[in-house]
C-alpha positions in Angstrom: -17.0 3.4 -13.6 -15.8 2.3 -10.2 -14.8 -1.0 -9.4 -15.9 -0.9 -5.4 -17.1 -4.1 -4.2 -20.0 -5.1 -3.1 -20.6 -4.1 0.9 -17.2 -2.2 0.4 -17.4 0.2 3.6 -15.6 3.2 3.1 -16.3 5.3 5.8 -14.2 3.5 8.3 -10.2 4.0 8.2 -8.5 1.4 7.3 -4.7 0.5 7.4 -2.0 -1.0 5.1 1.7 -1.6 6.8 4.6 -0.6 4.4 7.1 -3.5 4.3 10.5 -1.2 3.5 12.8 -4.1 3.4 13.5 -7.2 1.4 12.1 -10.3 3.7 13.2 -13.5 4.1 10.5 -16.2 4.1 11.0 -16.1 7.7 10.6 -12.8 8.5 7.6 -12.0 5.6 5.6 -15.4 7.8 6.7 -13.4 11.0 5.6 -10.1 9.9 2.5 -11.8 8.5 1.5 -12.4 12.1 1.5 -9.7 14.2 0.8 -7.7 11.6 -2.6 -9.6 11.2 -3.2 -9.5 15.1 -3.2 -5.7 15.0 -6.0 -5.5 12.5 -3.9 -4.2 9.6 -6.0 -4.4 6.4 -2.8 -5.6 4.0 1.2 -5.2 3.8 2.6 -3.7 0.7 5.1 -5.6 -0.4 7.8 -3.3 -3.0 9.2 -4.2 -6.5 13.1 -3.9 -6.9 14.6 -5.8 -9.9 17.6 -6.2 -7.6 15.5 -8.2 -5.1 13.9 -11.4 -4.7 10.3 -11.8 -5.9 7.7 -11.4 -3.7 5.0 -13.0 -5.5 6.7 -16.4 -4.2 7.1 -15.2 -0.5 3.2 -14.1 0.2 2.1 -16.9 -1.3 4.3 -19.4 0.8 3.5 -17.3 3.9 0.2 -17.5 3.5 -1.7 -18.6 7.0 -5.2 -19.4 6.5 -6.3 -18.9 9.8 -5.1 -15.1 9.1 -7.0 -12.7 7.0 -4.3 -9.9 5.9 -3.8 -9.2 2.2 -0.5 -9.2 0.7 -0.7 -6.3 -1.8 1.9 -6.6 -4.2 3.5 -3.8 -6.5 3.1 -4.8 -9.8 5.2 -2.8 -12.5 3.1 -3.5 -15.5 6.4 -3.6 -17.9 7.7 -6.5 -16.0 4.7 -9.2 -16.3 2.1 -9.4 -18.8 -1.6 -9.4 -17.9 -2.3 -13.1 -19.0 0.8 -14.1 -16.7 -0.3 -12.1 -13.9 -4.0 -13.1 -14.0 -2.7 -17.4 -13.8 -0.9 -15.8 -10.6 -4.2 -14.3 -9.2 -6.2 -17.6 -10.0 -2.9 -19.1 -7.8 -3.5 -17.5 -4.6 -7.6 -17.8 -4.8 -6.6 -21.9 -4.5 -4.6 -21.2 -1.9 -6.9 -18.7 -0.2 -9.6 -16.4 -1.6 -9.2 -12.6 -0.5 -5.7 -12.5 0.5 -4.1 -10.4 -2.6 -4.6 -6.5 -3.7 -2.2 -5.2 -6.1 -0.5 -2.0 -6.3 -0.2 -0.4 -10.1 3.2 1.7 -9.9 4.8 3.5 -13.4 8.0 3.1 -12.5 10.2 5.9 -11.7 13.7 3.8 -12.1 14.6 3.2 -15.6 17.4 1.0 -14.9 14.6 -1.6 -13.0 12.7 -0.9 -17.1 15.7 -1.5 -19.0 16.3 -4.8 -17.5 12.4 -5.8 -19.2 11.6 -4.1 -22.1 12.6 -0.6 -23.4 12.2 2.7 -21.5 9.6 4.5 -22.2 8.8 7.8 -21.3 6.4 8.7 -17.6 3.8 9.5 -19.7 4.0 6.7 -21.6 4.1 4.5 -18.1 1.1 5.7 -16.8 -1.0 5.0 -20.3 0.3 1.8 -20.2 -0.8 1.5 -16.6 -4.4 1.6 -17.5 -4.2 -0.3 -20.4 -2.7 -3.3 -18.2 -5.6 -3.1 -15.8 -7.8 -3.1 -18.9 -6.5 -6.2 -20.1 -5.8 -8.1 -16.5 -9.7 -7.8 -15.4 -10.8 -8.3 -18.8 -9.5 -12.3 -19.0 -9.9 -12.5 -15.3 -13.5 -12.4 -13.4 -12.3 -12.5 -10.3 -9.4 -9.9 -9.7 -8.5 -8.9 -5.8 -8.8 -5.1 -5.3 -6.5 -2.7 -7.7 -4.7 0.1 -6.5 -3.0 3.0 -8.6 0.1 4.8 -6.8 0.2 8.6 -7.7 -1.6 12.0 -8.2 -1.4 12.8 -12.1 -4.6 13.3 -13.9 -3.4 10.4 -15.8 -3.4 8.3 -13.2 -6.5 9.5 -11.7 -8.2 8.7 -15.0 -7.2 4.8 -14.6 -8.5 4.9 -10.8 -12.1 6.2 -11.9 -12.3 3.8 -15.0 -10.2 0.7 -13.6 -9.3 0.7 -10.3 -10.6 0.0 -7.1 -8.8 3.2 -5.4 -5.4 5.4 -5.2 -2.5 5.7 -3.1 -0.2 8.8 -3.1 1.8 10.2 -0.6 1.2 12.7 2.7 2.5 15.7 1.0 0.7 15.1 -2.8 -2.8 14.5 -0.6 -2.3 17.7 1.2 -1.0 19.4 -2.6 -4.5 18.1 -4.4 -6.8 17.2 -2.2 -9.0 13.8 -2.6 -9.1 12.9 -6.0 -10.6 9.5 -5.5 -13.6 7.6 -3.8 -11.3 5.3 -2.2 -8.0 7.2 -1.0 -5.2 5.7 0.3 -2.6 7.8 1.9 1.1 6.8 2.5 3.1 8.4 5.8 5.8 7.6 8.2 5.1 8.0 11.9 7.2 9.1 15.0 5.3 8.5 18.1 7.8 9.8 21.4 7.0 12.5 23.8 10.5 14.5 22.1 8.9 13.7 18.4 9.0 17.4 17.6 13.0 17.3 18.4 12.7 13.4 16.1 11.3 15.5 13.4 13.1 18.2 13.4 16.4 16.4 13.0 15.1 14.7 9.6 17.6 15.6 7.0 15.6 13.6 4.0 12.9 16.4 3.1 11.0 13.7 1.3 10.7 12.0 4.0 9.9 14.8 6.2 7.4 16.4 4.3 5.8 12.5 4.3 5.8 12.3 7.9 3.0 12.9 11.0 4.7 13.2 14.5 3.5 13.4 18.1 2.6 11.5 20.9 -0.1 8.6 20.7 -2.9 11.2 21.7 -1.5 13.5 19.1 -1.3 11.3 16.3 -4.9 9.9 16.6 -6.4 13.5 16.4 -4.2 13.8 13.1 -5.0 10.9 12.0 -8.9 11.7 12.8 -8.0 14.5 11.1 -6.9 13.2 7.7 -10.2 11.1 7.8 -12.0 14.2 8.1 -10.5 15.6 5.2 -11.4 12.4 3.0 -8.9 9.9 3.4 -10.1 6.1 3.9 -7.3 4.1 4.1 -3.1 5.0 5.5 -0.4 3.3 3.9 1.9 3.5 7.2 5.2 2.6 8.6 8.0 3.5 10.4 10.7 6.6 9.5 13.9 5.4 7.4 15.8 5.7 10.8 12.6 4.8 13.5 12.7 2.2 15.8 8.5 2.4 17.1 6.8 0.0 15.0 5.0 -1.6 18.1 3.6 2.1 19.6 2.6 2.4 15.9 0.9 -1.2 15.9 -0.9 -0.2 19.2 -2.2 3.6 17.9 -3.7 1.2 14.9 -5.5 -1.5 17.0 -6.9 1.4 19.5 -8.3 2.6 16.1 -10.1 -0.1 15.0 -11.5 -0.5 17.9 -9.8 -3.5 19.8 -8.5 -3.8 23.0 -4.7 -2.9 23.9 -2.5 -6.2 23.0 0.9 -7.3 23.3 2.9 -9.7 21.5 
């Protein structure tokens, strides 16, 4: 079973903006704006144990004349499904259809250690489901679900709970699409010298994550990745990138709006 909803279009790209850094208020409302006047669909906002919580910041920078989602990153070990189903019903007072959530095992065991006992990967990623399981069953009106990764595990809670997947560049172009709704997550450098850019990369990860070219060239890679199956990009900036608005203007042009400043 898949839960897509109703009128959910899927041939058309869409795009999520990866928020990299803890936000101030400020900045999150900020950010909030001009990320919603350049058409972006949502902005993942991360889950460090070290950082302030980002459940509180979307919801107090919540604009209702705006329509981006704030899609949090849940760790299922950290919150229960009861809690995080009051949360839900929270934001639908303050505005319906501004949350999606982002299902992530965990890969830190020091962030685990600070809420329950570590557990294994495996274990994670069981658990993962089971949490979904639990969260839609006490609550009728859950935002879109997202699962982050490319194990058959995780795959498994995508078909039978969730509403699509998100893995990165280089695990899409490993397995293919796995998933109806497919969501992948890449760095950009847009610059006439972004071969030299990209060639200087010393983080591989990152590297191997990353699409680079001019604005022509990155539209025909990203037309490309559509091609191949992908619906949605998870996008942002390189660790060391300074071109978010040249990214922001590649995304309006795809959508299908006129060129825009801020």
């Amino acid at each position: 079973m898949h839960w897509l909803r109703q009128g959910q279009n899927l041939n058309k790209m869409k795009f999520h903006w990866m928020v990299k850094d803890n936000l101030s208020p400020k900045d999150l409302k900020k950010t909030s704006k001009v990320l919603d006047f350049y058409g972006y669909e949502s902005m993942l906002l991360t889950f460090h144990s070290d950082e302030s919580d980002y459940w509180i910041k979307a919801a107090n920078a919540i604009d209702v004349e705006d329509k981006i989602k704030y899609m949090i990153a849940i760790r299922p070990y950290a919150i229960t499904a009861a809690y995080c189903s009051m949360i839900i019903k929270g934001f639908n007072e303050i505005q319906a259809n501004r949350l999606s959530l982002n299902i992530i095992a965990g890969t830190h065991d020091e962030d685990q250690q600070l809420f329950c006992s570590p557990t294994s990967m495996d274990e994670r990623k069981k658990s993962s489901g089971i949490f979904v399981k639990d969260l839609r069953s006490i609550n009728d009106n859950c935002p879109e679900i997202f699962f982050s990764g490319s194990s058959n595990e995780t795959v498994k809670n995508v078909s039978s709970f969730g509403d699509g997947q998100i893995l990165t560049l280089s695990k899409f172009n490993e397995a293919g699409k796995q998933s109806n709704r497919t969501i992948v997550r890449l760095s950009v450098i847009i610059s006439d010298n972004a071969s030299f850019i990209y060639d200087s990369m010393q983080n591989i990860k990152e590297k191997s994550n990353t699409i680079y070219g001019n604005k022509e060239e990155i539209i025909s890679q990203i037309n490309d990745l559509e091609g191949r199956g992908v619906t949605d990009l998870l996008i942002s900036n390189t660790s060391f990138g300074s071109n978010n608005s040249e990214i922001h203007e590649v995304v309006l042009e795809m959508i299908g709006n006129s060129s825009a400043s801020i």
